[in-house]
TITI-676021 format. One record per residue (C-alpha): y, z, x; residue in three letters. Coordinates in steps of 0.02 Angstrom, whole numbers, plus 50000, padded with zeros to 5 digits. Each point is the difference from the previous one (the first is absolute). Layout:
N
YZXALA...
//
This chain:
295
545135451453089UNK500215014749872UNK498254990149930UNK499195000050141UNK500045018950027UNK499785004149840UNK498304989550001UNK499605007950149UNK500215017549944UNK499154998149843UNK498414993450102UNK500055015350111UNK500075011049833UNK498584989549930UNK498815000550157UNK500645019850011UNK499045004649835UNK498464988850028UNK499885012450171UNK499755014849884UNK498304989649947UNK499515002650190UNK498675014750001UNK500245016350077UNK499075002450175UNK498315008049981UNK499925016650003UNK499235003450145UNK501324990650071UNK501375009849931UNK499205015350080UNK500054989550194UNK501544994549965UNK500745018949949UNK498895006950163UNK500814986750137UNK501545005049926UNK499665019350030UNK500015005950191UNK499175015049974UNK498514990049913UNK498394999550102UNK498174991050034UNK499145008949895UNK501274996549849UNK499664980150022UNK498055005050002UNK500015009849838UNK501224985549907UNK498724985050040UNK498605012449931UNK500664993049843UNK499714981350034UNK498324995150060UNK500494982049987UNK501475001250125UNK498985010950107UNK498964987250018UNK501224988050052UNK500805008450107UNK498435005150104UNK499554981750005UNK501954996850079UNK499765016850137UNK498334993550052UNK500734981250033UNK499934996450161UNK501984998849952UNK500035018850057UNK498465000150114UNK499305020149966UNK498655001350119UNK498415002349878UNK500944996649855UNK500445015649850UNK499015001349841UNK501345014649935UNK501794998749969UNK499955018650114UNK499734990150139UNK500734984949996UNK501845012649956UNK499365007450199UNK499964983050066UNK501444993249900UNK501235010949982UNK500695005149814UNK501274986949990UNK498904986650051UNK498735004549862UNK501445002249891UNK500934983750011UNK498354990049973UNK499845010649852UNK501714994349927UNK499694981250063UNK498404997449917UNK500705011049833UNK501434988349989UNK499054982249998UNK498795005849880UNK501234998349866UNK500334983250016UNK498884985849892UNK499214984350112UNK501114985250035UNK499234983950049UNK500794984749992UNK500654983150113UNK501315008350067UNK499645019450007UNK498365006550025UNK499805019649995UNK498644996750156UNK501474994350094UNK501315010049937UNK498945016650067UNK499764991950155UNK501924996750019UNK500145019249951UNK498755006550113UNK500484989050150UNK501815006949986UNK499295019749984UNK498724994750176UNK501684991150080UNK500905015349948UNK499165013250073UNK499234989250138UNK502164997850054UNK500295018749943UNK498735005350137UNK500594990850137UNK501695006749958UNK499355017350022UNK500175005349809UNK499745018549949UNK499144992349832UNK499544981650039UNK498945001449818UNK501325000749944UNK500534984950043UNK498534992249925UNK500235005949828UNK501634992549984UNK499534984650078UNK498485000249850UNK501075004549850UNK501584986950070UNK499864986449885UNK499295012049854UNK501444992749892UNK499024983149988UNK498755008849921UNK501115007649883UNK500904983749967UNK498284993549951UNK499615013949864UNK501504996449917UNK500434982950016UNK498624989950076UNK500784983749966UNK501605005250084UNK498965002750168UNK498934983849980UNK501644992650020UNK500925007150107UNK498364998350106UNK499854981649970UNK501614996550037UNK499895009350166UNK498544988950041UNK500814982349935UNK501355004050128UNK499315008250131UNK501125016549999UNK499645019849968UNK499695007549820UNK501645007550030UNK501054987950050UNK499554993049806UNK500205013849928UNK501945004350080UNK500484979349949UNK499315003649821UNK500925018550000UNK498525005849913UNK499415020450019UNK499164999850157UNK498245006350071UNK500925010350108UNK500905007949830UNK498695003549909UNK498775005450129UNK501315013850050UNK500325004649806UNK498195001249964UNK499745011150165UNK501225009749953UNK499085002249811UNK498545005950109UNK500915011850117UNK499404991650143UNK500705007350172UNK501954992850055UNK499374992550142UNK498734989049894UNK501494995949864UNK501164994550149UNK498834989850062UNK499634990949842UNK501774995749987UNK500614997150171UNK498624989450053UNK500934982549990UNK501575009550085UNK500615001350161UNK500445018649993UNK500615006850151UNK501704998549961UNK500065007149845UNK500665018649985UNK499215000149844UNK498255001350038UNK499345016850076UNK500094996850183UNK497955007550004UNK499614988549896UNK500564983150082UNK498625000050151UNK498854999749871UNK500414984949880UNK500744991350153UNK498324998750073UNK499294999249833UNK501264983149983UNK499314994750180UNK498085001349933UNK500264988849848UNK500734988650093UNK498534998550122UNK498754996849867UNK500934988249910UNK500304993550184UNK498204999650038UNK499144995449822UNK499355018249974UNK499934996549800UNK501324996849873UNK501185007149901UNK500804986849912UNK501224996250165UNK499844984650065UNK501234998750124UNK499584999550188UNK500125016850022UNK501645000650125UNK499905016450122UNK501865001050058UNK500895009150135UNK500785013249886UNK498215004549961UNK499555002350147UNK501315008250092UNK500125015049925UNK498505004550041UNK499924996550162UNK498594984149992UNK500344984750093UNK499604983549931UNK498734996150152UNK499095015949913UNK499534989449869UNK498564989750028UNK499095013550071UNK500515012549837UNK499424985449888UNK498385001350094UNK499655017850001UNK500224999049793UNK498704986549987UNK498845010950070UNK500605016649912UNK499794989949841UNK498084995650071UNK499815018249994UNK500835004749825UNK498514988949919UNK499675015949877UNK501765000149933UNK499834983349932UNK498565007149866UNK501035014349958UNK501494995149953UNK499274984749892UNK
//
């Protein structure tokens, strides 16, 4: 057993310093990232910051005038779509769109980057589509951890893309979730390394909890911040659905279970179901523009 451990300690070590091969976020990103985290940061601040990137601007223009968000007219200025948006909107998209950039094209039998963003962006819609009817302060919120959940796949990829190939194989041999291989192989998990390379980045606790609770149900636990676990619980409950429902793939296979315990907690019934598996469908109809974007 004293083997075992030791083998599985020296590939955490080993997968640890291919992370620091990971690039930084963009700088423009940084800044976001640094202005979410300030309270006394304003509109204007976010405005000035994407000055810098014509590129992003661009993007994310395309993203505020998708019928996604519906502005009547549509913006041509980042001024005015921060008046219809709201700073943390603006600013999450900003983060979302910085993060995937990083990341080099995957396309093979088992996991296409097409589908993989689709996954991702079904879980942010589900996320803040359930945040909303839950009455949310920040339902964006929501949808930026549901983006950036599975972000540790991507990772696994840049440093071991055979190691994901087959874990994702496996997964669809058998019929079962990417993490139920990785837990029998007791290899570092997405969920690991998504969180470490968050972390790296300074990405907000919320999104870092998420990452890492996302297979986990954690209402129980007193170790997770008690704000936090409405968030990746519904997070949990939007994966779920679009695994459920076919919305993409991750490299989980499985049938996509919904269970009690995730529903419970926050007050959903199962009967709730078809009709939230409905409304998704046609919030993903809308979030067309997103698919571009994050590609």
């Amino acid at each position: 057993m004293q083997g075992a451990d030791q083998k599985t300690t020296a590939e955490y070590s080993e997968l640890l310093n291919k992370l620091n091969d990971i690039p930084t976020l963009p700088v423009v990103a940084m800044r976001v990232n640094e202005l979410i985290n300030d309270p006394s940061s304003s509109s204007s601040n976010i405005a000035d910051v994407l000055k810098k990137d014509q590129v992003l601007t661009a993007k994310i223009l395309r993203l505020v005038n998708s019928s996604y968000y519906g502005i009547p007219g549509g913006v041509s200025d980042v001024q005015r779509a921060l008046a219809f948006l709201g700073f943390n909107t603006l600013a999450q998209l900003v983060l979302g769109l910085s993060v995937f950039s990083l990341f080099s094209k995957i396309d093979n039998q088992d996991f296409s980057m097409l589908e993989f963003w689709r996954h991702a962006l079904g879980t942010a819609v589900g996320g803040e589509m359930l945040a909303r009817k839950l009455k949310f302060s920040k339902p964006e919120e929501a949808f930026t951890c549901g983006l950036l959940h599975d972000i540790g796949k991507l990772v696994l990829h840049e440093i071991d893309a055979p190691r994901l190939q087959k874990i994702v194989h496996e997964a669809h041999a058998r019929g079962c979730s990417f993490v139920d291989i990785e837990r029998e192989w007791e290899v570092p998990g997405h969920t690991y390394l998504g969180e470490v390379i968050a972390s790296k980045w300074g990405l907000p606790q919320l999104i870092r909890l998420t990452i890492h609770y996302h297979h986990m149900d954690v209402w129980p636990l007193d170790t997770v911040l008690a704000s936090a676990k409405p968030v990746i619980g519904i997070v949990r409950l939007s994966n779920a659905l679009c695994i459920k429902t076919g919305i993409g793939k991750s490299g989980d296979y499985s049938s996509g279970e919904i269970s009690e315990a995730m529903l419970l907690p926050l007050g959903i019934k199962e009967s709730e179901l078809p009709l939230l598996e409905k409304q998704l469908a046609e919030e993903m109809e809308k979030a067309g523009a997103f698919l571009s974007a994050y590609r």
